[in-house]
C-alpha positions as CSV (number, residue, x, y, z in Angstrom):
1,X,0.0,0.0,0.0
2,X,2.8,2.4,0.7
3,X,4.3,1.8,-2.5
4,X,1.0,2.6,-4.5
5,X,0.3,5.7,-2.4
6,X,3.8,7.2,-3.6
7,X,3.1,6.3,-7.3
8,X,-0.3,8.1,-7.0
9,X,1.1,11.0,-5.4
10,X,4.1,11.5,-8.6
11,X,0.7,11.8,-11.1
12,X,-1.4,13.5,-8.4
13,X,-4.1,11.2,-9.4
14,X,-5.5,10.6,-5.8
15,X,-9.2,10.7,-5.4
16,X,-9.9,13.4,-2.5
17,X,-13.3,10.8,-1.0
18,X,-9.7,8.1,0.3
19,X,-8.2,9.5,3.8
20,X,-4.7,9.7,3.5
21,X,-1.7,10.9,6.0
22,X,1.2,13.4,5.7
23,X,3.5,11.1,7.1
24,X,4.1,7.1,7.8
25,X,1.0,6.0,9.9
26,X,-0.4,8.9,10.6
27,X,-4.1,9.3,9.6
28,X,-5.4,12.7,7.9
29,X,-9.0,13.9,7.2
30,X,-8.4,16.6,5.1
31,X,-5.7,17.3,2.4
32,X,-3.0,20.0,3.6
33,X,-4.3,23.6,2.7
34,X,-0.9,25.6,2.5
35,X,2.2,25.2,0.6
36,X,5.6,25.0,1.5
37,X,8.8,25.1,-0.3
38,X,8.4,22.1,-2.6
39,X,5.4,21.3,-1.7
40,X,2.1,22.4,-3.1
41,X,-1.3,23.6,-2.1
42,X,-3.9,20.8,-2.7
43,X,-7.5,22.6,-3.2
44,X,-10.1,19.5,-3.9
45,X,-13.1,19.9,-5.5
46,X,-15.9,17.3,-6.0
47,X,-14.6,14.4,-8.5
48,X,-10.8,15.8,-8.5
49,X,-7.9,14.4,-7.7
50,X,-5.1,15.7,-5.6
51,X,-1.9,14.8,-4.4
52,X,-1.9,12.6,-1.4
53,X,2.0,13.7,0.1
54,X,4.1,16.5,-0.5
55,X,5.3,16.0,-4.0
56,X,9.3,16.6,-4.4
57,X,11.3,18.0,-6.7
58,X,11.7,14.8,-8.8
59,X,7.7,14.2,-9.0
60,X,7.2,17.8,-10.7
61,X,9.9,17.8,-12.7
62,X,8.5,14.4,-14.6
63,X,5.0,15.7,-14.6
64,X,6.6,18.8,-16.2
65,X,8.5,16.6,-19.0
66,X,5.0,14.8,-19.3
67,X,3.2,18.2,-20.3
68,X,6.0,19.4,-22.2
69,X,5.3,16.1,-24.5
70,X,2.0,16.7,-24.3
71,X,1.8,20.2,-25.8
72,X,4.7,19.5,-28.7
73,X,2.0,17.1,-29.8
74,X,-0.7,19.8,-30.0
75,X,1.4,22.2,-31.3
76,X,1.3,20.0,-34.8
77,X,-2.1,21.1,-35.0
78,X,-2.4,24.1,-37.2
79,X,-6.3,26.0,-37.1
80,X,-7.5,27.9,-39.9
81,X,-9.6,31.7,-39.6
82,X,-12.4,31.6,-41.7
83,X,-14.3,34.8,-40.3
84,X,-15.1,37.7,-42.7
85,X,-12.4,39.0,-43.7
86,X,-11.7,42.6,-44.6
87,X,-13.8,43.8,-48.0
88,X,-10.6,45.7,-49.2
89,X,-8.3,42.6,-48.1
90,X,-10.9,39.9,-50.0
91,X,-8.3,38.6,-52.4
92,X,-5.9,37.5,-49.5
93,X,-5.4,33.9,-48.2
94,X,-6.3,33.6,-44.5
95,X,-3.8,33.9,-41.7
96,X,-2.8,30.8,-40.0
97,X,-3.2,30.8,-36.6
98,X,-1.0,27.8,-34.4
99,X,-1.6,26.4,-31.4
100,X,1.7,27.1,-29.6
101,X,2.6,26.1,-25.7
102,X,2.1,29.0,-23.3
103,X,5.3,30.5,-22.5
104,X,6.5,33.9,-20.4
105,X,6.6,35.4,-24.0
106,X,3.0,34.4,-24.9
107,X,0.1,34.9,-22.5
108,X,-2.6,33.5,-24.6
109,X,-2.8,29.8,-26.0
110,X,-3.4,30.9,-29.5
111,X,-1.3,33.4,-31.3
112,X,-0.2,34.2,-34.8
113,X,3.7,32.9,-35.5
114,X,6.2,36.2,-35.6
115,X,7.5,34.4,-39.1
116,X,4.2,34.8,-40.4
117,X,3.8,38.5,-39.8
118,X,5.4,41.4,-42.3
119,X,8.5,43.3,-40.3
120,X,7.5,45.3,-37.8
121,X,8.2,48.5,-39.5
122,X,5.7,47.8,-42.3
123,X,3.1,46.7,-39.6
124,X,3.4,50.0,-37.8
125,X,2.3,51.9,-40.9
126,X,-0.5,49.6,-41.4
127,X,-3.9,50.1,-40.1
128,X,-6.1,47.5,-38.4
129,X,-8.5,46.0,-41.1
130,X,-11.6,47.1,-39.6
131,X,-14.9,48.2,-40.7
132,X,-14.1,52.4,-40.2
133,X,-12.1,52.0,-43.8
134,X,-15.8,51.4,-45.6
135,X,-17.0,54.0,-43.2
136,X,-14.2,56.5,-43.7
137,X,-14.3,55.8,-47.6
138,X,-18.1,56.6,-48.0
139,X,-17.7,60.3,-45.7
140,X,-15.3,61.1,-48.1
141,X,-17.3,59.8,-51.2
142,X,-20.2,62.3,-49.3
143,X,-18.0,64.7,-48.2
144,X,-16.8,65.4,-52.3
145,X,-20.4,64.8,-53.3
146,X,-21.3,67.8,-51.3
147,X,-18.6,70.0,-52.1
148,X,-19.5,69.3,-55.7
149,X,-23.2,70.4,-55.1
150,X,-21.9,73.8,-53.7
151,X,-19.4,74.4,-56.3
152,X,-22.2,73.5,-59.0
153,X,-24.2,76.2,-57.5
154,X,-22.1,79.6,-58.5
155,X,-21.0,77.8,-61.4
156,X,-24.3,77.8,-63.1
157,X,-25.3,81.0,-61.9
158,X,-21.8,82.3,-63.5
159,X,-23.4,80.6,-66.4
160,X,-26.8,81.9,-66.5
161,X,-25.6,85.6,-66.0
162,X,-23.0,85.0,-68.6
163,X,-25.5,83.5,-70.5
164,X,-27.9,86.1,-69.9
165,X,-25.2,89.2,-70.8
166,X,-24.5,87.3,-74.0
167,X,-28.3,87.0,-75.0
168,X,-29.5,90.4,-73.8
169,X,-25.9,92.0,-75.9
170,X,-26.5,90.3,-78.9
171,X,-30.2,90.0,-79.3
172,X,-31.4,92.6,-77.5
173,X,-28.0,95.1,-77.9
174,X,-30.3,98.1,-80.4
175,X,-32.4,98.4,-77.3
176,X,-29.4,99.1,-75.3
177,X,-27.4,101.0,-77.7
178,X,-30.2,103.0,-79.1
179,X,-32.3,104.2,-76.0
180,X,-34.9,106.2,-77.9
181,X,-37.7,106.2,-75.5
182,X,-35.8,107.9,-72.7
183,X,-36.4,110.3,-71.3
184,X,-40.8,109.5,-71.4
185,X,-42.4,110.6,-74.2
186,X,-39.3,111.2,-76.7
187,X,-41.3,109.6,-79.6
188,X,-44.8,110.9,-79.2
189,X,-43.4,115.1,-78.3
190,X,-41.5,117.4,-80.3
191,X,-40.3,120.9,-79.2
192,X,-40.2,122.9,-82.2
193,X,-37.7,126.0,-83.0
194,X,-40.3,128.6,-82.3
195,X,-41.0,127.8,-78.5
196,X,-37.4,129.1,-78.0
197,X,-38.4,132.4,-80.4
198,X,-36.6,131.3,-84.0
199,X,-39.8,131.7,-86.2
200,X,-37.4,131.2,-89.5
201,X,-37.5,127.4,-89.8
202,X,-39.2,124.4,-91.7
203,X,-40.1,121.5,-89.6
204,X,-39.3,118.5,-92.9
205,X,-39.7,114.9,-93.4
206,X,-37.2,113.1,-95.4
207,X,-37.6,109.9,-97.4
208,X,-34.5,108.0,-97.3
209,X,-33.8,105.5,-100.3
210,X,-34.8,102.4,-98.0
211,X,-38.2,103.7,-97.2
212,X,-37.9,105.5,-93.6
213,X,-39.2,108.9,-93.0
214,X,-36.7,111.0,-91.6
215,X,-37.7,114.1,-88.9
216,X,-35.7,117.1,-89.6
217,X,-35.6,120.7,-88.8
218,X,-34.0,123.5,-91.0
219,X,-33.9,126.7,-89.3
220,X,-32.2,129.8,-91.2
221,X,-29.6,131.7,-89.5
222,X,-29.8,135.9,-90.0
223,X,-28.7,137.6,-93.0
224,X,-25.9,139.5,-93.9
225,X,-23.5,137.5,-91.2
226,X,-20.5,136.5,-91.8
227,X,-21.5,132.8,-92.4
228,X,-24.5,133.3,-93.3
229,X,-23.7,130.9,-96.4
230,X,-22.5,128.1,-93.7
231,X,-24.9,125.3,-92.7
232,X,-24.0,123.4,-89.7
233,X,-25.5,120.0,-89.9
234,X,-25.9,118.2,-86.6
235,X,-25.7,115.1,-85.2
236,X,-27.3,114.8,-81.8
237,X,-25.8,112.2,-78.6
238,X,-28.1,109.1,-77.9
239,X,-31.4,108.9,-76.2
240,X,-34.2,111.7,-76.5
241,X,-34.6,113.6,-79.9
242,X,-34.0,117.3,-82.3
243,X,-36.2,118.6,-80.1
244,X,-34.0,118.3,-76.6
245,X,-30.8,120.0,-78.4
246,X,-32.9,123.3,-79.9
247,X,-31.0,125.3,-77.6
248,X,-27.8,124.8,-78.5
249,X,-29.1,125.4,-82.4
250,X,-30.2,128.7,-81.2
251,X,-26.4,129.5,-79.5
252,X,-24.8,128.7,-82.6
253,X,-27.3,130.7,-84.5
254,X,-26.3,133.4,-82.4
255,X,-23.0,133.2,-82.0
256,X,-21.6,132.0,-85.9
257,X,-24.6,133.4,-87.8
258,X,-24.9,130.0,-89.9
259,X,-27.6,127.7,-90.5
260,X,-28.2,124.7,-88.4
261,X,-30.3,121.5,-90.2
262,X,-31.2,119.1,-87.4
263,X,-31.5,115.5,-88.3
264,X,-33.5,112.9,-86.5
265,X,-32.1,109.4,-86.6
266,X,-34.9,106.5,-87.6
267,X,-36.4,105.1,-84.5
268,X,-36.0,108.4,-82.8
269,X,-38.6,111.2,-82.3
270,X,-41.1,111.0,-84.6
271,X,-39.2,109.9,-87.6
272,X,-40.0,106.1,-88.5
273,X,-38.1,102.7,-88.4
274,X,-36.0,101.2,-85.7
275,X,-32.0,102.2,-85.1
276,X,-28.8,100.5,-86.2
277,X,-25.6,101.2,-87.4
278,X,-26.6,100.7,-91.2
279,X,-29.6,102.6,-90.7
280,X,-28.1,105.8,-89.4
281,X,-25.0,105.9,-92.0
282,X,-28.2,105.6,-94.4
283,X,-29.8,108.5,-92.3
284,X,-26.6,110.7,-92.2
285,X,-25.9,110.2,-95.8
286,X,-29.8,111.0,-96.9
287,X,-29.1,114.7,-94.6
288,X,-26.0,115.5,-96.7
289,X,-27.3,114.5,-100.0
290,X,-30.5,116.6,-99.5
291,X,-28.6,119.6,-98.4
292,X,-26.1,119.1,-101.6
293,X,-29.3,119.3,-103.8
294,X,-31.5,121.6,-101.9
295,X,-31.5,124.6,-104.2
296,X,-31.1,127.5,-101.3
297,X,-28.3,125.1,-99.4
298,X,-26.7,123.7,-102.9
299,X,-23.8,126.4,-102.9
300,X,-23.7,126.4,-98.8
301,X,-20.5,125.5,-96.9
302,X,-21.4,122.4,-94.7
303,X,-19.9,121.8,-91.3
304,X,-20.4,118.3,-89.2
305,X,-20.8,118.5,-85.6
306,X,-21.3,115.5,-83.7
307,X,-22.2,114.8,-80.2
308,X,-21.7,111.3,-78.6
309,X,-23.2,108.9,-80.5
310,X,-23.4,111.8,-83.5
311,X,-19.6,111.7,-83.4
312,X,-19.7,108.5,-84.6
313,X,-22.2,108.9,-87.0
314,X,-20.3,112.9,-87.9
315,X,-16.6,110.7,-88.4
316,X,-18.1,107.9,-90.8
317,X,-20.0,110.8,-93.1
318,X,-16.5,112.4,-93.1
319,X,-14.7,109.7,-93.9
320,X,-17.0,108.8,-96.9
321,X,-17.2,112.8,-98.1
322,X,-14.0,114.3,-97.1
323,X,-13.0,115.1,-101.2
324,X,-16.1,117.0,-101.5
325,X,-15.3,121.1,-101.4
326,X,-18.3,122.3,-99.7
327,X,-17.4,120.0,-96.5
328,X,-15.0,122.5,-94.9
329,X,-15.1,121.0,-91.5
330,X,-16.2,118.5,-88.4
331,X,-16.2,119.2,-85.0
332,X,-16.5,116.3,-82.2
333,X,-18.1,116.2,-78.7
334,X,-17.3,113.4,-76.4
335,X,-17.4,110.7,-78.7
336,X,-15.9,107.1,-78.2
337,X,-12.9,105.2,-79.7
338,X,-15.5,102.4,-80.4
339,X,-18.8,100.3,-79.0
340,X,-16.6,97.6,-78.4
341,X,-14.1,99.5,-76.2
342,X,-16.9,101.5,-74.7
343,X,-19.0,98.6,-73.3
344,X,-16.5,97.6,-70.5
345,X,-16.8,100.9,-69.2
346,X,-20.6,101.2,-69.4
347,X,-21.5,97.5,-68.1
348,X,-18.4,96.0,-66.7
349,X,-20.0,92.4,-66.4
350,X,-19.5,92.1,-70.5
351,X,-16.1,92.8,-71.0
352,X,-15.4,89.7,-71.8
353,X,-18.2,89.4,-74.5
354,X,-17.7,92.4,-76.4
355,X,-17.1,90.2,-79.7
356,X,-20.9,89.6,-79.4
357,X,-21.0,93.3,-80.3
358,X,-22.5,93.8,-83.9
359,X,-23.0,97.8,-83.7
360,X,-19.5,98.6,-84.3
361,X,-19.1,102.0,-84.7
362,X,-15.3,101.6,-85.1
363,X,-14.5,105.7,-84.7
364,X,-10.6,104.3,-84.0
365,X,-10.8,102.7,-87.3
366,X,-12.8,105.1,-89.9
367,X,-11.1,108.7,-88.4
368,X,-6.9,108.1,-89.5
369,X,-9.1,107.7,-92.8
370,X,-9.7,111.6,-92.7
371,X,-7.0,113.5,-94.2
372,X,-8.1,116.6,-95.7
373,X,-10.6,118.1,-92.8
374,X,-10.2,119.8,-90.2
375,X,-11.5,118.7,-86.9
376,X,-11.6,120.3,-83.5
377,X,-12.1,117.9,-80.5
378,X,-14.5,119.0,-77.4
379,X,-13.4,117.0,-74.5
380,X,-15.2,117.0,-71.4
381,X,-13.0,116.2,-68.2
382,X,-15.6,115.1,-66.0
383,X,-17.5,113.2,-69.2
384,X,-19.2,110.1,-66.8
385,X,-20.2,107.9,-69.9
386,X,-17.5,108.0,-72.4
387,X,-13.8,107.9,-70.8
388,X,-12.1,111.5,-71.7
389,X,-8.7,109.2,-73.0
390,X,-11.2,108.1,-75.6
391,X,-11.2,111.5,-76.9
392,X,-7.7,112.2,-76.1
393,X,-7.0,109.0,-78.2
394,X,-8.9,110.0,-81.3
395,X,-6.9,113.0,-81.0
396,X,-3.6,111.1,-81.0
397,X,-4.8,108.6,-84.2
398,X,-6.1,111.9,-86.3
399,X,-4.2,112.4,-89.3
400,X,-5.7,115.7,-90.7
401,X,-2.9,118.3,-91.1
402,X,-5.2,120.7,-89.0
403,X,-6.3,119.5,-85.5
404,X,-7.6,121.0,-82.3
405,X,-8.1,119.4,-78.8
406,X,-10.1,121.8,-76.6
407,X,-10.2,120.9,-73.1
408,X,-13.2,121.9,-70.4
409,X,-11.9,120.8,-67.1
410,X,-15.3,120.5,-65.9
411,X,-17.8,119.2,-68.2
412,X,-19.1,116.2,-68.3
413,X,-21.0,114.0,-70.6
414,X,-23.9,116.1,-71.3
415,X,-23.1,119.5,-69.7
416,X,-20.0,120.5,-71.7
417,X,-21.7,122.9,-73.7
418,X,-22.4,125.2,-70.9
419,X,-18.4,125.1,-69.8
420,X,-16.8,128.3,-70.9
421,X,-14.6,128.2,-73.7
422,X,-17.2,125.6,-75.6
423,X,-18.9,128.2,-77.8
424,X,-15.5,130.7,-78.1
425,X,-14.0,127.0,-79.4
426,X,-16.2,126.6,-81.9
427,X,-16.5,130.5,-83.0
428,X,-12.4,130.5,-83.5
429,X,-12.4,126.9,-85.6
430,X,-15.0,128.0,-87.9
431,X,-13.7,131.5,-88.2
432,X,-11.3,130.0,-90.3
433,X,-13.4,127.7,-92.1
434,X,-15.3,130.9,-93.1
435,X,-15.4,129.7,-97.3
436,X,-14.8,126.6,-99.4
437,X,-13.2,128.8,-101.6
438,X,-10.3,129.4,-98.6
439,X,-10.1,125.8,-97.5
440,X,-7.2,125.0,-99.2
441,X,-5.3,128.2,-97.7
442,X,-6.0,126.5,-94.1
């Protein structure tokens, strides 16, 4: 019995229902319940077994040999994850995962091999294959999808205004070139020369060769002056009609002596059609032909002066009549290089769409053609529509042997004529215009 009580006690296979002693012959009850040195603590529970004796050194060293065997066995064992796997990592075999013994290295039973694993650098820089990639991918899918619905937002309005300026200056560009309504009532009322006390005057209507009817006034200047045999044919600025610039008619009456025939553009006042470039070069040219035949202005000395938009129209009749002997003269009020170059300054927004621009009125292009007249520039300093380097520019491109560039520091668009030094200008420059007859002396 001794001997089998000692070979139970090497395996600790004793059941805990036998009583057994801690020494030779002496009986125990219960197995010892602290641990000593070599020996070890015996805790029974229902259907364990314990060691019967203190075990020595030799008995845990064999039962340590006898695990040791036991878990190289297990380690040959190799189990396979087959859990979802990562949806950006799908193409990737699974990781084995060994069954190694427990060591002071490993705390856990199960553990992935370190020869299995990338190097340790690598893995640092590698993120845990979790679900936040899917989550962090479709923010950022949301995130862009929403930056893109803001930034479509002031791109198509960009695009509806530009769209808008480009309709509005190429369909709709007469309407905004050629104000004739404004101010109220411009094509309905007239003023006529004898509200202002010149009772000398015919109030015409001129046929032109495409059909219009043209308004006109031609009021006689007094006799026995010295240009009394000059006509000054005018050319008014944009917006309202003849009857708006009757005053200054009457100061030039006054001051020269001439006669003034005041022309009314189609679509303005009460003379018929609708305005465009083509149609007012037709206008301006029916005006000079009509005083050319006229019997009482046929032998007349004829002088241009254009305001504005009658610039333009007063440079272009120049340019096509400058060889004829009765034109002795042109003389320019705030008028503009060009459309094109003026519409930037007048609606900023449509700079960039100025080739849409069909009403020309190229002024930088049609005045070097001028050669032979003279021409006296009125430049208003303070002019708040048409840039004063525009007139300081046409100026600078003139070619006519005989130029003048009068300055009024404080006129502006419309109220130059009242600067002084605007009527003494004109006096002095057509003073020596006085004959045809002395126009090659000039």
């Amino acid at each position: 019995m001794h001997i089998l009580q000692r070979i139970r006690g090497i395996f600790n296979l004793v059941p805990t229902s036998t009583n057994y002693s801690t020494s030779e012959g002496a009986p125990a009850s219960t197995p010892p319940t602290k641990s000593c040195g070599w020996f070890r603590k015996a805790e029974p529970g229902p259907g364990q077994y314990v060691s019967s004796r203190n075990t020595p050194t030799s008995a845990l060293l064999a039962q340590e040999h006898a695990n040791d065997a036991q878990l190289r066995h297990l380690s040959t064992k190799t189990i396979s994850s087959t859990g979802p796997r990562p949806r950006d990592r799908a193409d990737r075999p699974p990781v084995p995962i060994t069954r190694e013994p427990t060591s002071k290295h490993c705390n856990s039973l199960y553990f992935i091999p370190p020869s299995s694993l990338p190097p340790r650098s690598s893995r640092e820089k590698m993120s845990p294959p979790d679900a936040s990639n899917d989550s962090q991918f479709h923010q950022m899918t949301s995130l862009f999808s929403t930056l893109g619905s803001y930034m479509r937002t002031p791109v198509l309005v960009s695009s509806g205004i530009a769209a808008l300026l480009s309709s509005l200056l190429y369909f709709k560009q007469k309407a905004l070139i050629y104000p004739s309504h404004i101010p109220n009532l411009s094509r309905t009322e007239l003023s006529r020369p004898s509200q202002y006390g010149m009772t000398d005057f015919e109030d015409l209507m001129i046929p032109t060769p495409d059909g219009e009817k043209l308004s006109a006034f031609y009021i006689r200047g007094p006799k026995g002056r010295a240009h009394t045999n000059t006509t000054v044919l005018m050319f008014h600025g944009n917006a309202g009609n003849i009857g708006h610039r009757i005053p200054i008619a009457r100061m030039l009456i006054q001051r020269l002596g001439c006669s003034v025939f005041m022309l009314e553009y189609r679509g303005y006042g009460l003379s018929t059609g609708s305005p465009d470039e083509v149609g007012l070069m037709i206008d301006a040219q029916t005006a000079y032909d009509y005083l050319r035949k006229r019997a009482e202005t046929s032998d007349n000395d004829i002088v241009l002066f254009g305001q504005s938009l009658g610039g333009a129209v007063s440079i272009q009749l120049a340019a096509k009549n400058q060889h004829d002997k009765k034109l002795i003269g042109l003389v320019l009020e705030n008028t503009f290089l060009s459309m094109r170059k003026l519409i930037p300054f007048l609606i900023p927004p449509a700079k960039y769409l100025t080739l849409l621009c069909h009403q020309l009125w190229a002024s930088d292009t049609h005045l070097p053609l001028i050669s032979e007249l003279p021409i006296l520039f009125l430049s208003g300093l303070q002019d708040e529509i048409v840039p004063p380097p525009h007139m300081r520019r046409l100026f600078e491109i003139c070619q006519s042997p005989t130029k003048v560039f009068k300055a009024l520091p404080a006129g502006d668009h419309n109220s130059s004529v009242v600067e002084e030094g605007y009527f003494e200008a004109i006096d002095d420059f057509v003073a020596n215009l006085s004959t045809s007859e002395k126009r090659d002396e000039y």
